[in-house]
N, C-alpha and C positions, 0 to 999 in steps of 0.2 A: 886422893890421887890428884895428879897438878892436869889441868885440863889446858890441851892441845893449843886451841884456838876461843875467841870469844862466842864466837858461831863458826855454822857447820851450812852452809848452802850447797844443796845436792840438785846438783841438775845448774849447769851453763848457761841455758839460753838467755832469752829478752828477761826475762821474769827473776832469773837468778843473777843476770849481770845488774839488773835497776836493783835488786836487793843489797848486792854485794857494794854496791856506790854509796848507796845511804849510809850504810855500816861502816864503809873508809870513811865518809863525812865526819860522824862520831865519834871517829879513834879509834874503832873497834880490830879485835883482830878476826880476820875469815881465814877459813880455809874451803875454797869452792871445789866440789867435786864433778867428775863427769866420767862416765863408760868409754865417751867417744875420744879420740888422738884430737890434740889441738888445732889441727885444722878445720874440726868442727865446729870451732867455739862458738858463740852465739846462735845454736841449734833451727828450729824451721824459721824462724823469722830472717835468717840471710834468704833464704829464699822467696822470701814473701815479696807482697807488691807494695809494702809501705803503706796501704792504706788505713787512715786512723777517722776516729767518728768526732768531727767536731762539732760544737753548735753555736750558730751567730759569731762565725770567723768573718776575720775582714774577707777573706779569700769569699768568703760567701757575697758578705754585703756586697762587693764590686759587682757580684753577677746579678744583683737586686734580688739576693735569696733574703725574704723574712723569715726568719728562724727566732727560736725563744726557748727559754729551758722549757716551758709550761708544754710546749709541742711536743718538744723532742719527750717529755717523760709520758705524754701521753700514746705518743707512738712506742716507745718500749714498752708501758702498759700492756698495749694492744697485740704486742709481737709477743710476751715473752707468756702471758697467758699464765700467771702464776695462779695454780689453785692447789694444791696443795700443803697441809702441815710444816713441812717440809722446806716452805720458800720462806720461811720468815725470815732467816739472813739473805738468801737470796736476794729478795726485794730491797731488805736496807744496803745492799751492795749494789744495786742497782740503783738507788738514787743517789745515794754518794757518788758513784760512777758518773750520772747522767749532769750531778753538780759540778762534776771535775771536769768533763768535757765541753758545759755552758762556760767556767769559769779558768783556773788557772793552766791546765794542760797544754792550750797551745804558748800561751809566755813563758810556760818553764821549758817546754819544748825548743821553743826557739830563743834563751837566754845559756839553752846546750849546742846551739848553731844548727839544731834541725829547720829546714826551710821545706816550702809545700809548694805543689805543682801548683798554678793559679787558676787551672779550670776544676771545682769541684764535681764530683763524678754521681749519680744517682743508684745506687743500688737497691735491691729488694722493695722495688717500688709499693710493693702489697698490691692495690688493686680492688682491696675492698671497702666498706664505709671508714669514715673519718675515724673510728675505734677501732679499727683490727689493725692488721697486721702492715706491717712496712713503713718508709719512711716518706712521711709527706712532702718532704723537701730536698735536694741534694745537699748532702754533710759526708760524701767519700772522701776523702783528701789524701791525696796522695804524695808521700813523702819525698821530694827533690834527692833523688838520688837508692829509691826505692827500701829495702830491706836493709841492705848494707846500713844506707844512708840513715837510718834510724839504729840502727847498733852502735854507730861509731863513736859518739861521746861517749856512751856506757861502754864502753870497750876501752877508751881512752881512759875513764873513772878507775876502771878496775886495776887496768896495767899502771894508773898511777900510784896506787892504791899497792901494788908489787913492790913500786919501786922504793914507795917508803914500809918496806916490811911489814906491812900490814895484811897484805891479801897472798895466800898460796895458790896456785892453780896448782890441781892432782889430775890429771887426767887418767884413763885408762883406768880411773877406782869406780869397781860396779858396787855398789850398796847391796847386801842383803840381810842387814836386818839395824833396826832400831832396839836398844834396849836403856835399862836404870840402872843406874848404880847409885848415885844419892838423892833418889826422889824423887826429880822430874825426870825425862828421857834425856841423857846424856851422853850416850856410846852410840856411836855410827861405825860399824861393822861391814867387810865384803871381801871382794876378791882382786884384786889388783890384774887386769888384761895385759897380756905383751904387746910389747909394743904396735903400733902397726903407721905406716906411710902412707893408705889408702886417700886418695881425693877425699873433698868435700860431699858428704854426702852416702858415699859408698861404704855396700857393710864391710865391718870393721872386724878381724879377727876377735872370736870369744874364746881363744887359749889362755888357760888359766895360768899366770907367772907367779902368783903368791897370795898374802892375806893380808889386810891393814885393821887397826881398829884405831878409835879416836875419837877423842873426848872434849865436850865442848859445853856451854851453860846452857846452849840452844841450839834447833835443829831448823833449818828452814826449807820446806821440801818445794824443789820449784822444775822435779822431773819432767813434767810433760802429761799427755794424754794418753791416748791408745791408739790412734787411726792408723799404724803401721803393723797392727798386729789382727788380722784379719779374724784369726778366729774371737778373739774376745770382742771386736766390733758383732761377731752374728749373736757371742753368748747374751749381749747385752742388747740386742736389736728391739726397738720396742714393737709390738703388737701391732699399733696405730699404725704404720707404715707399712704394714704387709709382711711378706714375707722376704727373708732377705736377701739379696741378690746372691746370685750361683758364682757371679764375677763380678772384682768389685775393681777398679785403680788404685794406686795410692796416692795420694796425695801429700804424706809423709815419709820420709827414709823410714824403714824395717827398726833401726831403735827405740822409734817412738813405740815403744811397746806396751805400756803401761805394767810396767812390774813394780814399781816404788808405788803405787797408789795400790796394790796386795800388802806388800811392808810396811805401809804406813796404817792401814787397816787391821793388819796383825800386831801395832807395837798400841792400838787403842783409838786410833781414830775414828771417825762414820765416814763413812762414805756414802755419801745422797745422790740422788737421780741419775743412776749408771743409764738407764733409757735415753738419757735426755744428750742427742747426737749429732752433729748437721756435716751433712754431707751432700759434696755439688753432684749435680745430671747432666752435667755439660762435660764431662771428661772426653778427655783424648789419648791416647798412646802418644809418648814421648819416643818421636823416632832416634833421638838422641838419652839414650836412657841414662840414669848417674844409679837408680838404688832399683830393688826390684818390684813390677808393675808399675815401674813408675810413671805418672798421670801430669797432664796438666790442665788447666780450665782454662774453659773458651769464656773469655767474660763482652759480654756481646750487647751490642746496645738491641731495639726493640724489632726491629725489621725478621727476622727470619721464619720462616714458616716452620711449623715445632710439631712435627709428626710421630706417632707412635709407633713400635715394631711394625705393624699391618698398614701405615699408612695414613691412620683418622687423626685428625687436627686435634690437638689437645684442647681442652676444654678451658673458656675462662675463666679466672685470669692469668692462666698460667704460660704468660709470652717469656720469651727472655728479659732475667732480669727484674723480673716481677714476684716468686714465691720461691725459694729453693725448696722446704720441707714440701711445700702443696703441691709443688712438683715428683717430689720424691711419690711423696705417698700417694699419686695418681697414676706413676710409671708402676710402680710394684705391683696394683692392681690389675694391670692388663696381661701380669704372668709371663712377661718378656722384660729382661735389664737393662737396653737398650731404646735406644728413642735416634729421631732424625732430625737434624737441620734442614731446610732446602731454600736456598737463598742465591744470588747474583755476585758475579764478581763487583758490580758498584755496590754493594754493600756491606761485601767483604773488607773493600778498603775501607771501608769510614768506620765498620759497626767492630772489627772483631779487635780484641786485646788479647792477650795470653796472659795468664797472671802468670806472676813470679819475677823474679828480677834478673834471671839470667834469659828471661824471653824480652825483655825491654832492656837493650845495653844500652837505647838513649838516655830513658829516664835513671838507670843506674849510676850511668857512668857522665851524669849531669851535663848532657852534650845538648846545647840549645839547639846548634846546629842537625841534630839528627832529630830532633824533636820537630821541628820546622820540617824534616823532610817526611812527615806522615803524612804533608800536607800535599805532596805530589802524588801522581796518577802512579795507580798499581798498589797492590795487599805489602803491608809492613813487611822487612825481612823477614823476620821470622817467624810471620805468616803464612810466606809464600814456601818456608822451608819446609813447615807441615803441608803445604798445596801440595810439592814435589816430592816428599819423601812418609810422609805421613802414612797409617795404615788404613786411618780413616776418611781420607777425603777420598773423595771421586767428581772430578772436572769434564763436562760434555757440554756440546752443545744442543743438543735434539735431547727431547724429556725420555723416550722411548731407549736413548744408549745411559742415558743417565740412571733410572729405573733398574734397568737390565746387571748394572753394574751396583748398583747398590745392595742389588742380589746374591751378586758373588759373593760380598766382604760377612752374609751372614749364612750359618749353617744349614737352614733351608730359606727358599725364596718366599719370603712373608708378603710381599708389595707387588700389588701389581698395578700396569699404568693406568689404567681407567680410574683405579681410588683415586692414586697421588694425582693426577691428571684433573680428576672432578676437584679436589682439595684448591687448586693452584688456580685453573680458573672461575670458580667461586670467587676465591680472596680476590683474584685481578679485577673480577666487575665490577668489586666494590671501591676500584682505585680508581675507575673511571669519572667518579660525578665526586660533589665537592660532599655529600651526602651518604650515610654510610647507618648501618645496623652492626658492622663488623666493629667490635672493640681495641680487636689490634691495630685497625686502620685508626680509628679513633686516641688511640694510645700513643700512635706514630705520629701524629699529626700536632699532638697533646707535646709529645719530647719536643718538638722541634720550636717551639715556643718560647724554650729554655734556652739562652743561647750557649752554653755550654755541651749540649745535647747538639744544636745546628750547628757548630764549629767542628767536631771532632769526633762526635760519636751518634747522627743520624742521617743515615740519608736518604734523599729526598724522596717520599713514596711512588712508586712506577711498578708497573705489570711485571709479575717476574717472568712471565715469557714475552718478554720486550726482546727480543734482537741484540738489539744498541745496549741493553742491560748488561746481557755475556757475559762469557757462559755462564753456563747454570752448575751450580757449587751444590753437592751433598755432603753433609759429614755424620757419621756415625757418633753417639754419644755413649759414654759408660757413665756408672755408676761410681764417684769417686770420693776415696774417702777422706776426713779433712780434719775434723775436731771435736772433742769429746766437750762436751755441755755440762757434765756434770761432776762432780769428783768432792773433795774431801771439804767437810762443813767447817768453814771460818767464821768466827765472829770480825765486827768490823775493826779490832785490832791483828786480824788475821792469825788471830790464835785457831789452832786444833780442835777440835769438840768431839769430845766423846757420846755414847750412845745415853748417857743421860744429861747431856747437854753440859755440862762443865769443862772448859778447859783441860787438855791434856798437857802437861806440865811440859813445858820446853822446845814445843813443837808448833811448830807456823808452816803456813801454807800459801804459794803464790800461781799465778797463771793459771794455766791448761790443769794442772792437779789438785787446783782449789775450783774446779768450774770457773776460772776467771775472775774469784770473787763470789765466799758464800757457800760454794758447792753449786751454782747453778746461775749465777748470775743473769743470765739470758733467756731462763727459764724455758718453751719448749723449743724458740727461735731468737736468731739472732738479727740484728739489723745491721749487719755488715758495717767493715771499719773497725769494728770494737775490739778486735780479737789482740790483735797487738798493744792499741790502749787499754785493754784489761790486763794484759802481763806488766805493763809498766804502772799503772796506780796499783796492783795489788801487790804487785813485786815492790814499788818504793811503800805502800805503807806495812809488808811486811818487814823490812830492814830498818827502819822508822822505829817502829814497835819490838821489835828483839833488842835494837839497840839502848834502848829505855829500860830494858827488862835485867839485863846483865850489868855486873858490878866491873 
């Protein structure tokens, strides 16, 4: 039987558009598939904040970061904690990865006109000895133009790629099932969805209009994760972090559902470290919603006082910004989903970000001019949009209406002000002298050293019941969900691997459905950055490798 296309790339986003570019490079023919209407096309990463994990960029050097591969893979070492059978592609995914990111990723990046914010940003600082977890140096880099702005040559690739007959886009085709016809996996099967006009983002009619099938030499699955589909986040909830929240955010639209990593599992893949999950504690209700529960993260430089349901100061190192898992798995054991901010309108302005790229339309919409205006008095716009319309902020000036109010937003009144009270002036006495046992002070004083940290994202330590501080800012935190860690086992030519380790014949795997690389690339943690440069190195060396493999 005469087959369809040269490949068969299922799933749109970052991971399946960098696959789909290599394969035009080639000559190859695709046919890219996707559930969702074209207006979704390049899936969560339009939403993202662009940040990618570089190492020893110039963006670095200018700010006098020393950075070195030898670092950076010891800090992944430390983070991703591979111990078991199970990581051996993992980890060789993970140093390929950490070689890509020392070596050619930012020049191929920006030989595609990707350009990078010039202050790099510090995430998951870790907090503990020089071997654990986090990153010893800031490598956040953030994309000139955010999510978008990192989609649009591969969006540019592909649609060239259209116009020389080479690339089909199918929207609306939901996959359900992989199967053989001469040997390797060849038949990509499903249901064709009607049409639908819904915005970006928003769920999408599932009425059935018909049935497709279609035959190709190869199959490249580059669906996605699960963190939209709540129930298989608790089926697959590891032990180590508790029990798992009663209420969660999303941090993805409802399609990210992980049903192709069932398909792909039923036509003969493994699927490794379903456990292995990260998901942020900094969520917020999107008073402006697009899909449902939808979430956004507070990304927050060091300053804010980090309270639990009842009120006691989290333990450290768990400030903003510093551990997201260690954070997780410290909130679930207090038997409450929820956690508090409590911080100053001056630190509001300098310390908070929103990820995503529709909460930053300066950096989006590449406006130097609104990037320069963060640098004026008063919280970012739409900052101040969640101050005023938010469900979780609460603004006062007196600790005692502040408290009172932070009571209402939760089901019974867990806080009362003599805790929050003793919590707040503690931490103040220790802002007094240059002197200090508190680590957060120590921590804050630590960022401000960086001048990337003193320009834009710390500011300057003071009493939080200073006056002149004002007001005093609470925000409720949920439990939000983000990315799945683990998924289907690749060798490092991003082939399929079955349950006795052998290639599964025709079948490759990219992004969020390969773990990013491996099944697990990140192993129990991630160092933030990578998530997007994990879809584009496994996404390009899966299209790379299929395109080698087909006649």
């Amino acid at each position: 039987m005469a087959y369809d296309a040269d490949v068969i790339v299922i799933g749109a986003g970052l991971a399946g558009l960098a696959a789909t570019a290599e394969l035009v490079d080639a000559g190859r023919k695709v046919i890219l598939l996707d559930q969702e209407p074209e207006q979704s096309l390049g899936g969560q990463a339009h939403w993202s904040f662009g940040g990618l994990f570089l190492v020893n960029s110039p963006e670095q050097r200018r700010l006098r970061i020393r950075d070195s591969q030898e670092l950076a893979w010891q800090d992944w070492l430390g983070t991703a904690g591979f111990d078991r059978p199970e990581d051996h592609w993992p980890r060789k995914w993970a140093e390929a990865y950490v070689d890509f990111a020392a070596g050619e990723k930012r020049s191929w990046l920006h030989r595609q006109g990707v350009r990078l914010f010039p202050v790099v940003g510090w995430a998951e600082r870790g907090g503990y000895g020089a071997t654990g977890h986090g990153n010893s140096v800031p490598r956040f880099h953030i994309t000139w133009g955010t999510g978008p702005g990192l989609l649009a040559p591969f969006l540019r690739r592909v649609r060239a790629g259209a116009a020389r007959g080479l690339v089909e886009l199918r929207f609306r085709h939901r996959v359900t099932g992989l199967s053989r016809r001469a040997g390797g996996v060849d038949t990509v099967s499903g249901e064709v969805l009607e049409p639908s006009d819904v915005v970006r983002g928003r769920p999408s009619s599932r009425e059935v209009a018909g049935a497709f099938e279609l035959r190709a030499q190869a199959v490249i699955v580059t669906s996605g994760g699960i963190g939209g589909n709540h129930g298989l986040v608790r089926a697959n909830w590891p032990e180590r972090l508790g029990k798992p929240p009663r209420r969660m955010l999303s941090g993805v639209p409802a399609h990210v559902d992980g049903r192709m990593l069932g398909i792909a599992e039923a036509a003969g893949g493994r699927l490794i470290n379903r456990d292995r999950m990260w998901h942020y504690t900094e969520g917020i209700e999107n008073w402006n919603s697009i899909w449902p529960l939808h979430g956004i993260r507070i990304l927050s430089g060091p300053s804010p006082l980090w309270l639990d349901a009842r009120g006691r100061r989290l333990p450290v190192p768990l400030f903003p910004g510093f551990d997201t898992l260690g954070t997780l798995e410290h909130i679930m054991s207090t038997g409450h989903d929820h956690t508090w901010f409590v911080l100053t309108q001056k630190i509001i302005e300098k310390e908070f970000t929103l990820s995503g790229s529709e909460q930053n339309p300066d950096l989006t919409g590449k406006s130097i001019r609104g990037v320069l205006g963060r640098a004026r008095s008063g919280a970012p716009g739409p900052v101040q949009a969640f101050m005023d319309q938010g469900a979780d902020f609460v603004v006062e000036r007196s600790l005692t209406d502040l408290v009172r109010r932070m009571n209402e937003l939760t089901v019974e009144p867990l806080l009362t002000e003599e805790a929050v009270r003793g919590e707040i002036v503690a931490r103040d006495r220790e802002i007094a002298h240059p002197f200090t046992k508190d680590l957060q002070v120590t921590a804050v004083r630590g960022a401000r050293k960086y001048l990337g940290d003193r320009l834009i994202r710390t500011a300057a330590p003071h009493r939080l019941l200073d006056p002149k501080a004002g007001p005093l800012i609470a925000v409720r935190l949920h439990i939000l969900t983000r990315k799945t860690l683990g998924g289907l086992e690749t060798d490092l030519s991003s082939r399929v691997l079955t349950d006795d380790g052998t290639p599964l014949p025709g079948v490759y795997a990219a992004g969020e459905a390969a773990g990013f690389g491996g099944g697990g690339v990140h192993g129990y943690r991630s160092l933030e950055g990578t998530f997007l440069g994990g879809c584009l190195f496994s996404g390009r060396t899966a299209g790379r490798a299929a395109a080698r493999a087909v006649s």
